[in-house]
Gaussian input, Z-matrix of N, CA and C with variables (Angstrom, degrees):
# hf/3-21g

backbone

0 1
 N
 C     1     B1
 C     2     B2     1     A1
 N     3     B3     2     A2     1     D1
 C     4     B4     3     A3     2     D2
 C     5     B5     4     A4     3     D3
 N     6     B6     5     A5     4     D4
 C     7     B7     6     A6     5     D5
 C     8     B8     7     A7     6     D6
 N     9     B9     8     A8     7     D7
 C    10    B10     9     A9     8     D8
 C    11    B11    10    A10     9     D9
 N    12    B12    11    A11    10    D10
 C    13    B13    12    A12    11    D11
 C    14    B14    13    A13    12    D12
 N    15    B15    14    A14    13    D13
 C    16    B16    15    A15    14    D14
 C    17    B17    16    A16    15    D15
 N    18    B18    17    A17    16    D16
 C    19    B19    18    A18    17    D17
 C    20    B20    19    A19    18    D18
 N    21    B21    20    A20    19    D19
 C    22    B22    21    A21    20    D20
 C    23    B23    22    A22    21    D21
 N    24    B24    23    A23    22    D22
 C    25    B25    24    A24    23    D23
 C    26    B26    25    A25    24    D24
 N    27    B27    26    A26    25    D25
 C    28    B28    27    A27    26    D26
 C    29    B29    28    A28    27    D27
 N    30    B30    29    A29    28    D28
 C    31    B31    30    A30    29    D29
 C    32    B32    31    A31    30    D30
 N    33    B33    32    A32    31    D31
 C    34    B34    33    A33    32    D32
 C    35    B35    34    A34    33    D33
 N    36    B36    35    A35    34    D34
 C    37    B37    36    A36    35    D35
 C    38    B38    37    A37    36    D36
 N    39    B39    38    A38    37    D37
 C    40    B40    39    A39    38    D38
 C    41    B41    40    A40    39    D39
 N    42    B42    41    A41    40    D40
 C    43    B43    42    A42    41    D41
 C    44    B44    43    A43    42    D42
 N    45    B45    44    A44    43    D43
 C    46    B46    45    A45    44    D44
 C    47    B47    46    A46    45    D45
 N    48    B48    47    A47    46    D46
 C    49    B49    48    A48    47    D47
 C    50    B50    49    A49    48    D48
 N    51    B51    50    A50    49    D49
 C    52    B52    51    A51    50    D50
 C    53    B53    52    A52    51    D51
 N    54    B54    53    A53    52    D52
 C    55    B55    54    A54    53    D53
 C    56    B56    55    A55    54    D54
 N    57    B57    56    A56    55    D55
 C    58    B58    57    A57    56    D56
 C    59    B59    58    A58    57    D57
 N    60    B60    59    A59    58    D58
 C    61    B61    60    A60    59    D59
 C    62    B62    61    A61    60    D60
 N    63    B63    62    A62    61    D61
 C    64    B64    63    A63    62    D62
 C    65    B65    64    A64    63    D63
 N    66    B66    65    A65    64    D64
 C    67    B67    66    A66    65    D65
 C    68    B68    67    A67    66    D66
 N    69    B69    68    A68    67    D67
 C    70    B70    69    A69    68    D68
 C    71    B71    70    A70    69    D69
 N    72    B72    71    A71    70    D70
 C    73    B73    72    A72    71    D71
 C    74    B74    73    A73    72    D72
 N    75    B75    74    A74    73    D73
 C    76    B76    75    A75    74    D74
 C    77    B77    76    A76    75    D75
 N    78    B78    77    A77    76    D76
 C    79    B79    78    A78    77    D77
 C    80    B80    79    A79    78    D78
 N    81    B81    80    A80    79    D79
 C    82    B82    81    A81    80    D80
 C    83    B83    82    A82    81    D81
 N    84    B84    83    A83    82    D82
 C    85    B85    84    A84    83    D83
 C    86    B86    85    A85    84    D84
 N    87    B87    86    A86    85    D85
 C    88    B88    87    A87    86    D86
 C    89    B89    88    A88    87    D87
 N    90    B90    89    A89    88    D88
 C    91    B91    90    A90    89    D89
 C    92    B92    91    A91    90    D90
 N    93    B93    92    A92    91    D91
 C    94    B94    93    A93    92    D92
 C    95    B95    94    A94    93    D93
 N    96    B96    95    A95    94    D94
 C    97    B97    96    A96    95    D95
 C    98    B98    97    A97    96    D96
 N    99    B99    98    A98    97    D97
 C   100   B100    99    A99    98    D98
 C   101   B101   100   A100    99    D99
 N   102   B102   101   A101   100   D100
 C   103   B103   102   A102   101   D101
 C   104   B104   103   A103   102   D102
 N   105   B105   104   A104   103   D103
 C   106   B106   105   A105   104   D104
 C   107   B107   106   A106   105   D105
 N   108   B108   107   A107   106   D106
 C   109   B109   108   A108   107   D107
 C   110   B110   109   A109   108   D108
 N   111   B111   110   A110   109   D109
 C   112   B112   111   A111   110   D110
 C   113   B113   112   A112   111   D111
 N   114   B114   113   A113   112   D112
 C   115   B115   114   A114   113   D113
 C   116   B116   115   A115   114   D114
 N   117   B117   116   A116   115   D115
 C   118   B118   117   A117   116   D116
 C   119   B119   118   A118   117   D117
 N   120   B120   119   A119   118   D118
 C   121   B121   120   A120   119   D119
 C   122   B122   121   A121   120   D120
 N   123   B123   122   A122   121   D121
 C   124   B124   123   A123   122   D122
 C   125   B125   124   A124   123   D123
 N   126   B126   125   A125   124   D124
 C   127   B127   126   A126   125   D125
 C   128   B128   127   A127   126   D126
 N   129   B129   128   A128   127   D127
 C   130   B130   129   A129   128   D128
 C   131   B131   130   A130   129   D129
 N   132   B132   131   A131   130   D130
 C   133   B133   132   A132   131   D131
 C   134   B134   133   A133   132   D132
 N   135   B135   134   A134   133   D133
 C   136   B136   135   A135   134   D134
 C   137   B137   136   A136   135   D135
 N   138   B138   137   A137   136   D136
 C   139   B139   138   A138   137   D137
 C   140   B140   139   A139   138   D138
 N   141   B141   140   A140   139   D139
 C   142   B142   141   A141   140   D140
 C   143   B143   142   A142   141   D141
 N   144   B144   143   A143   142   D142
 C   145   B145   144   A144   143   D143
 C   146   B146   145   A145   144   D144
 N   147   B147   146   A146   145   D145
 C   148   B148   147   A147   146   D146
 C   149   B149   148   A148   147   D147
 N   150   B150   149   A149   148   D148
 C   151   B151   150   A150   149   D149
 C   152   B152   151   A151   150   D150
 N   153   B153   152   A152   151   D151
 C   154   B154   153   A153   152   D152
 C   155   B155   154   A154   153   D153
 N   156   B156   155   A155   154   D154
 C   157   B157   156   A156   155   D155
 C   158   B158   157   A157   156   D156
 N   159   B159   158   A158   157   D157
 C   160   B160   159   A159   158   D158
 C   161   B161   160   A160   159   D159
 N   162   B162   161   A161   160   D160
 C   163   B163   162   A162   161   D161
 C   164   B164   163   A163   162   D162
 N   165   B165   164   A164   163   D163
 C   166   B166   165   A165   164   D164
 C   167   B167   166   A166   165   D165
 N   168   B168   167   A167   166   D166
 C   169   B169   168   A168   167   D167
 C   170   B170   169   A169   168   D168
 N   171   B171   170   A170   169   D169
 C   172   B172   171   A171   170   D170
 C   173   B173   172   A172   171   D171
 N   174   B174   173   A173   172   D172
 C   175   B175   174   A174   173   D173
 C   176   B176   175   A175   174   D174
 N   177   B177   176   A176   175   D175
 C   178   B178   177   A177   176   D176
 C   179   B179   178   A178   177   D177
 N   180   B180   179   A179   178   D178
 C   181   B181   180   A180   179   D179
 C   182   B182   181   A181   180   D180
 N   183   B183   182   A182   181   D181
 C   184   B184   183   A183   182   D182
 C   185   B185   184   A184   183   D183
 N   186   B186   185   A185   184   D184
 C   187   B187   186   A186   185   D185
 C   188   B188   187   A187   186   D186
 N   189   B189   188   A188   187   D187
 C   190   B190   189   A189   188   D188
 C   191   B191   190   A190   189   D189
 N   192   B192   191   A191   190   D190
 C   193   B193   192   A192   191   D191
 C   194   B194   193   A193   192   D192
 N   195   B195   194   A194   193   D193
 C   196   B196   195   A195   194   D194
 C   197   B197   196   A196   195   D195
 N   198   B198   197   A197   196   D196
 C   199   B199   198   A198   197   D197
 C   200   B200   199   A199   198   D198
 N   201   B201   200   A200   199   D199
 C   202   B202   201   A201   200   D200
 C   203   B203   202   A202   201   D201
 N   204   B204   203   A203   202   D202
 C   205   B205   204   A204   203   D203
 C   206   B206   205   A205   204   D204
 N   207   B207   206   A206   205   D205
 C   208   B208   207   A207   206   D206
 C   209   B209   208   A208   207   D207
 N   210   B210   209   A209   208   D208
 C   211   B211   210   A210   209   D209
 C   212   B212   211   A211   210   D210
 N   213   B213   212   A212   211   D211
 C   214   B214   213   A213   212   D212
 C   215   B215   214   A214   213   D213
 N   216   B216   215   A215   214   D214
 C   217   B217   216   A216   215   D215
 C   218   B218   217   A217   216   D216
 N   219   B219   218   A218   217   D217
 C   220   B220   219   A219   218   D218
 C   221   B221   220   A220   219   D219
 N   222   B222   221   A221   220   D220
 C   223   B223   222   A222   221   D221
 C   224   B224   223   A223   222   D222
 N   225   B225   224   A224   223   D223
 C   226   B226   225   A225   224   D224
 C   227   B227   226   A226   225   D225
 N   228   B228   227   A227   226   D226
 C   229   B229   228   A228   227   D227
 C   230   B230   229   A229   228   D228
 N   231   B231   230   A230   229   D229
 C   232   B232   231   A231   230   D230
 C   233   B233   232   A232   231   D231
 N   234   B234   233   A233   232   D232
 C   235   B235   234   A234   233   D233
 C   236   B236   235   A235   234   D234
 N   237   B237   236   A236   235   D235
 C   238   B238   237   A237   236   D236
 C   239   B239   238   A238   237   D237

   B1=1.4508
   B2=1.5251
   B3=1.6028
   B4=1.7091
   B5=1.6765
   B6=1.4620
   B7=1.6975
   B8=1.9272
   B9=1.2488
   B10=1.0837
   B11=1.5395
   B12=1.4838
   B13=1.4209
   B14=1.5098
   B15=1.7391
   B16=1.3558
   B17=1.6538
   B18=1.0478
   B19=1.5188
   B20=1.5111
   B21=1.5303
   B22=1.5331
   B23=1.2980
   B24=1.5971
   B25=1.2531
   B26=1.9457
   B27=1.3341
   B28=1.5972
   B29=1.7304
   B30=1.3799
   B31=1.0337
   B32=1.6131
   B33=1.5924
   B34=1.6822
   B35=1.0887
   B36=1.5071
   B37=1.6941
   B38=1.4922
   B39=1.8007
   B40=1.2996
   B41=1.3920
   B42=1.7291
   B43=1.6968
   B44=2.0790
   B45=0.8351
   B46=1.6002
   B47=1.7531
   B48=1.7414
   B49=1.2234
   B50=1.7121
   B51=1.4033
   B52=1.2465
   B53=1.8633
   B54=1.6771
   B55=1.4162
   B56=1.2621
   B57=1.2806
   B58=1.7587
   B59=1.2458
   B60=1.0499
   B61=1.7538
   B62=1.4783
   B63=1.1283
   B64=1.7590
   B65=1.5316
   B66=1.1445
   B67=1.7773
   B68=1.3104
   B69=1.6566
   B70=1.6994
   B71=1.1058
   B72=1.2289
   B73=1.9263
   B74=1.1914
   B75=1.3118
   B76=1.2985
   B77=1.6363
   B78=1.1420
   B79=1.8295
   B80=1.6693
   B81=1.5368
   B82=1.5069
   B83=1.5629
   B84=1.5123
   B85=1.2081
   B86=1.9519
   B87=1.2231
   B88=1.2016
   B89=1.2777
   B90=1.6407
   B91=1.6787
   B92=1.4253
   B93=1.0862
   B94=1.7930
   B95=1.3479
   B96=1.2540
   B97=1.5971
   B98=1.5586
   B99=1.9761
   B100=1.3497
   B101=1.5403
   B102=1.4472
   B103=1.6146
   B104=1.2843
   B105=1.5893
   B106=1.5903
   B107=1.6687
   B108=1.5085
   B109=1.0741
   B110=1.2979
   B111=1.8516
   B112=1.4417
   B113=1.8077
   B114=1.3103
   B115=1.5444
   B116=1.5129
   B117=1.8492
   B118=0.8060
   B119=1.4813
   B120=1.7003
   B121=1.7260
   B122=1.6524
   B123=1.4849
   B124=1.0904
   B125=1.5769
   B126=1.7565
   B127=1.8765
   B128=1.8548
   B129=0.5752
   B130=1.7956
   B131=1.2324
   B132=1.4604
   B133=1.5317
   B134=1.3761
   B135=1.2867
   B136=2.1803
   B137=1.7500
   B138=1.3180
   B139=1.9628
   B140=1.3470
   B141=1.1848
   B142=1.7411
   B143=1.9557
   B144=1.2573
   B145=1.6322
   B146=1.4013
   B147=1.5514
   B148=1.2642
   B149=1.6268
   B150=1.3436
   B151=1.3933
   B152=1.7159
   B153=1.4573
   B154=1.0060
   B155=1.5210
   B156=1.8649
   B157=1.5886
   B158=1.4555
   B159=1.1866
   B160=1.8551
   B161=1.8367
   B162=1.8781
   B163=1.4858
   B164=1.2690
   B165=1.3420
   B166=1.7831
   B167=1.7598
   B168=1.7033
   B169=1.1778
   B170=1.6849
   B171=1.4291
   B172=1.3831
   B173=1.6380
   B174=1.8327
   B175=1.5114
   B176=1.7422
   B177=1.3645
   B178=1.8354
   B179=1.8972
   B180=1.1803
   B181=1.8584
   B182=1.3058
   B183=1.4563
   B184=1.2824
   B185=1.5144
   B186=0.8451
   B187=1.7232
   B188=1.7720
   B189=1.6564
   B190=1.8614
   B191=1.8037
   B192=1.2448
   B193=1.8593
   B194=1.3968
   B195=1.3018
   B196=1.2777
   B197=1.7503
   B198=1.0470
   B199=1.5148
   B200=1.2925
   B201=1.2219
   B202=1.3494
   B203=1.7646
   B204=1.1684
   B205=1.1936
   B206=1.6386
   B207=1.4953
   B208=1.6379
   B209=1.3973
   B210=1.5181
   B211=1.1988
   B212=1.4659
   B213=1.4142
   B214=1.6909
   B215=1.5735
   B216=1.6545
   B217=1.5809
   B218=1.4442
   B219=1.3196
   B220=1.1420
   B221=1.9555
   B222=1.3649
   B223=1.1252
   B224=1.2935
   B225=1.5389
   B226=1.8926
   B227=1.4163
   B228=1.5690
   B229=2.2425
   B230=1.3007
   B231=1.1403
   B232=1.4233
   B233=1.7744
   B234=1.5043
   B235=1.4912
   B236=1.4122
   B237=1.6922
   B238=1.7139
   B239=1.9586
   A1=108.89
   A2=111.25
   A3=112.03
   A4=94.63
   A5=107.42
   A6=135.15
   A7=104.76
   A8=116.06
   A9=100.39
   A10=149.86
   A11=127.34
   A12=93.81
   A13=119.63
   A14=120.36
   A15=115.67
   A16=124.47
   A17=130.62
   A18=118.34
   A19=75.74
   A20=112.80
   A21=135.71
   A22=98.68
   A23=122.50
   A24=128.79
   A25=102.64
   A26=102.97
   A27=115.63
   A28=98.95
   A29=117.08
   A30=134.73
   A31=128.11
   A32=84.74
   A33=103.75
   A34=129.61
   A35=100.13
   A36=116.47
   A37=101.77
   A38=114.60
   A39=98.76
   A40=149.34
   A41=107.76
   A42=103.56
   A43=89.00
   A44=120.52
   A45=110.56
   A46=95.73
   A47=125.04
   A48=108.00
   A49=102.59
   A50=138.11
   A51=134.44
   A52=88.83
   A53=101.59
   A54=96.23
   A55=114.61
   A56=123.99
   A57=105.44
   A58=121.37
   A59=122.19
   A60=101.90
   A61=106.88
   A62=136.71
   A63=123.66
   A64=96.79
   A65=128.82
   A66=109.66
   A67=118.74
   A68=117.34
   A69=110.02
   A70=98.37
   A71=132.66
   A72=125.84
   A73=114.47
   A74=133.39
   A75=127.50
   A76=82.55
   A77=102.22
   A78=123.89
   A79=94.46
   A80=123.14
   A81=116.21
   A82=110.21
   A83=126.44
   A84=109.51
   A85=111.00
   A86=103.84
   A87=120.31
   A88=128.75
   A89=92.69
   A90=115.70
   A91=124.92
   A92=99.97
   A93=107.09
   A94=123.60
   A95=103.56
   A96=120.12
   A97=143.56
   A98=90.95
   A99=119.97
   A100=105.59
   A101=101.96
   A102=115.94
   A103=114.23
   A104=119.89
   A105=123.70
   A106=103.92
   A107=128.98
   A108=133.91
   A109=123.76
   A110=104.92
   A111=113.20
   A112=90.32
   A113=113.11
   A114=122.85
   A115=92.45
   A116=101.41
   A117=116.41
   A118=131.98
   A119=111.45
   A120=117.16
   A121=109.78
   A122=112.12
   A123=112.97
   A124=133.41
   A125=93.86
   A126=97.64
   A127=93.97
   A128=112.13
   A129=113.84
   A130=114.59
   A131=123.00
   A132=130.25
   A133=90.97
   A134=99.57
   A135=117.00
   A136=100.22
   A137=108.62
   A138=96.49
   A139=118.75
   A140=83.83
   A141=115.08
   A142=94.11
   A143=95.10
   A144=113.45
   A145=125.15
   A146=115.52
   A147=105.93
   A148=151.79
   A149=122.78
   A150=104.30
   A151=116.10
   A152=107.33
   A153=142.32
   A154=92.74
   A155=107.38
   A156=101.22
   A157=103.71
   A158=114.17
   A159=121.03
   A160=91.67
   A161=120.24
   A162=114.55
   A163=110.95
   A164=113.15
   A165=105.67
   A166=110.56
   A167=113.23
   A168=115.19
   A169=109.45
   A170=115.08
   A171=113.93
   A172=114.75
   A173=98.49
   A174=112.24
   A175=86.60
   A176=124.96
   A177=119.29
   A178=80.27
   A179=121.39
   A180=113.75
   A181=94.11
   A182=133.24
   A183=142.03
   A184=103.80
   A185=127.18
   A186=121.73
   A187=108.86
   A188=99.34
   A189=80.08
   A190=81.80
   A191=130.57
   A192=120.57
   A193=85.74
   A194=136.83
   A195=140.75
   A196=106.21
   A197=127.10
   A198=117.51
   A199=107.69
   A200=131.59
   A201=130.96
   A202=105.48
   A203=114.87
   A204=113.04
   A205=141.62
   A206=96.40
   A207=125.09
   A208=87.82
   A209=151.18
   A210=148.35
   A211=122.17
   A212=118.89
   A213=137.98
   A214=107.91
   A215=95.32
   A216=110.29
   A217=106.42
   A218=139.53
   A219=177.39
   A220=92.20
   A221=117.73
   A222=129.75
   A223=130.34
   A224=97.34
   A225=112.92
   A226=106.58
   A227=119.99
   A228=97.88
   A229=98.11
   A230=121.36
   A231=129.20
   A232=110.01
   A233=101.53
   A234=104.50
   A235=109.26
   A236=105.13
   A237=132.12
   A238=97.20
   D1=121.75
   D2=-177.08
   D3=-90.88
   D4=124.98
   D5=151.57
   D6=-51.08
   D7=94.38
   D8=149.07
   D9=-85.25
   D10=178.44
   D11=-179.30
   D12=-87.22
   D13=1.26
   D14=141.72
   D15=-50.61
   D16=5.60
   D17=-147.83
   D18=-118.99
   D19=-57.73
   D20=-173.48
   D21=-38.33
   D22=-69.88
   D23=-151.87
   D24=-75.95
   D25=-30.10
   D26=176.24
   D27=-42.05
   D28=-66.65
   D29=-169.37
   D30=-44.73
   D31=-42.10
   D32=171.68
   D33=-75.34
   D34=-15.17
   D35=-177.21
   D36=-82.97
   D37=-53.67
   D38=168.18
   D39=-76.87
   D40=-3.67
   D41=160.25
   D42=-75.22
   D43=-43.08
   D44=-151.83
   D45=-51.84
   D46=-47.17
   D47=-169.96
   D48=-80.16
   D49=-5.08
   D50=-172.54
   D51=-65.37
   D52=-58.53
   D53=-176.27
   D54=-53.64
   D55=-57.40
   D56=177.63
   D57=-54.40
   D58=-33.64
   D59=175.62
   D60=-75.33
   D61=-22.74
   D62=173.18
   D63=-68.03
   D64=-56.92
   D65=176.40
   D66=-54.62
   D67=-28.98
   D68=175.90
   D69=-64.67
   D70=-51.41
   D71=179.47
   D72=-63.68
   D73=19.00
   D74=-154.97
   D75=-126.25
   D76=-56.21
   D77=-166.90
   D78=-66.49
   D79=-51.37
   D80=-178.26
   D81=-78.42
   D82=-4.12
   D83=169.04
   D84=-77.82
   D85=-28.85
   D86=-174.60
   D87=-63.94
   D88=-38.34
   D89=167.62
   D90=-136.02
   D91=55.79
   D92=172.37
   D93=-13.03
   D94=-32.80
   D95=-179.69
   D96=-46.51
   D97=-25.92
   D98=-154.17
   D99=-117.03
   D100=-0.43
   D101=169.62
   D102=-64.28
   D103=-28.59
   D104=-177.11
   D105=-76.80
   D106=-22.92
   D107=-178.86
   D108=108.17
   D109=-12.16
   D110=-168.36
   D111=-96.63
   D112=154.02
   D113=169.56
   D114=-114.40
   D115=137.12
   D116=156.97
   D117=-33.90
   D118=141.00
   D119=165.34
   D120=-77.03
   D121=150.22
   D122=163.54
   D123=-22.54
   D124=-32.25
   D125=-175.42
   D126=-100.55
   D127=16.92
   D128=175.69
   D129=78.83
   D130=32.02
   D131=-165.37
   D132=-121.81
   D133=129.75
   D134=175.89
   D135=-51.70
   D136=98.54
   D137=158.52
   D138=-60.80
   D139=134.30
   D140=-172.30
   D141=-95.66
   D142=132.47
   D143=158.42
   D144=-104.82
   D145=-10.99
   D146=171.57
   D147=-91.85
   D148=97.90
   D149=-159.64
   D150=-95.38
   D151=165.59
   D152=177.19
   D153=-34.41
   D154=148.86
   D155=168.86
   D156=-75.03
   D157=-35.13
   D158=-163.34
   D159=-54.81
   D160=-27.88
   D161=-175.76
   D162=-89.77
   D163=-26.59
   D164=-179.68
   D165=-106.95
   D166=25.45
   D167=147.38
   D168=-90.12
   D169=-37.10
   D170=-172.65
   D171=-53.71
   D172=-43.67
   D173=-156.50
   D174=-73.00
   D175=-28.72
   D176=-160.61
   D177=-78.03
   D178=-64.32
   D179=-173.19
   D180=-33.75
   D181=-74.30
   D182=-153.70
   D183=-49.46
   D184=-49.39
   D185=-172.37
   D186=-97.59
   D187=-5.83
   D188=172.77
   D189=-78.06
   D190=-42.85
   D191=-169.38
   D192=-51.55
   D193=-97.73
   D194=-164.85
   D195=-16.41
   D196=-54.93
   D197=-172.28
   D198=-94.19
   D199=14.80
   D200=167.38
   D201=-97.96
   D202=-48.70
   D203=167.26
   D204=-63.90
   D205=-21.94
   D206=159.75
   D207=-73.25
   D208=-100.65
   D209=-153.45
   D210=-43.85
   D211=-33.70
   D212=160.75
   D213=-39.40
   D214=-67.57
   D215=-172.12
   D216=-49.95
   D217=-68.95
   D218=-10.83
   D219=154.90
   D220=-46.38
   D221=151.09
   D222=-38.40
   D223=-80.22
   D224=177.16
   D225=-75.28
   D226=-0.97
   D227=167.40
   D228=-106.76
   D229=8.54
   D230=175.41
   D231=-83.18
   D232=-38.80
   D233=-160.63
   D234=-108.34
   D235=2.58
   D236=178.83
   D237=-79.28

């Protein structure tokens, strides 16, 4: 049976991820914290990504203005 250097490099890939996952267990024994996926804030409080509908109605108004005014512009240097 000929070893190629796919076979070679196969090989290296799987000690290389064996080693990363013993440091991911190494890193989540260390910080239990980071199992939920969120990393800590500076003040040690889990950041939150989720906002309010009353905030991601504002932010959807905010960018239909934003892309209306990009599309306006985009208009008049067009017709300049």
């Amino acid at each position: 049976m000929d070893v190629t250097e796919r076979d070679w490099t196969r090989l290296g890939a799987v000690i290389r991820l064996a080693s990363i996952e013993q440091e991911r267990a190494a890193i989540f024994h260390r910080f239990p914290e980071l199992r939920n996926g969120h990393a800590p804030s500076a003040n040690g409080a889990t950041a939150s990504r989720r906002f309010s509908s009353a905030a991601r109605r504002r932010m959807s108004a905010g960018m239909r203005k934003y892309w209306a005014r990009r599309k306006a512009a985009a208009r008049k240097s067009k017709a300049s």
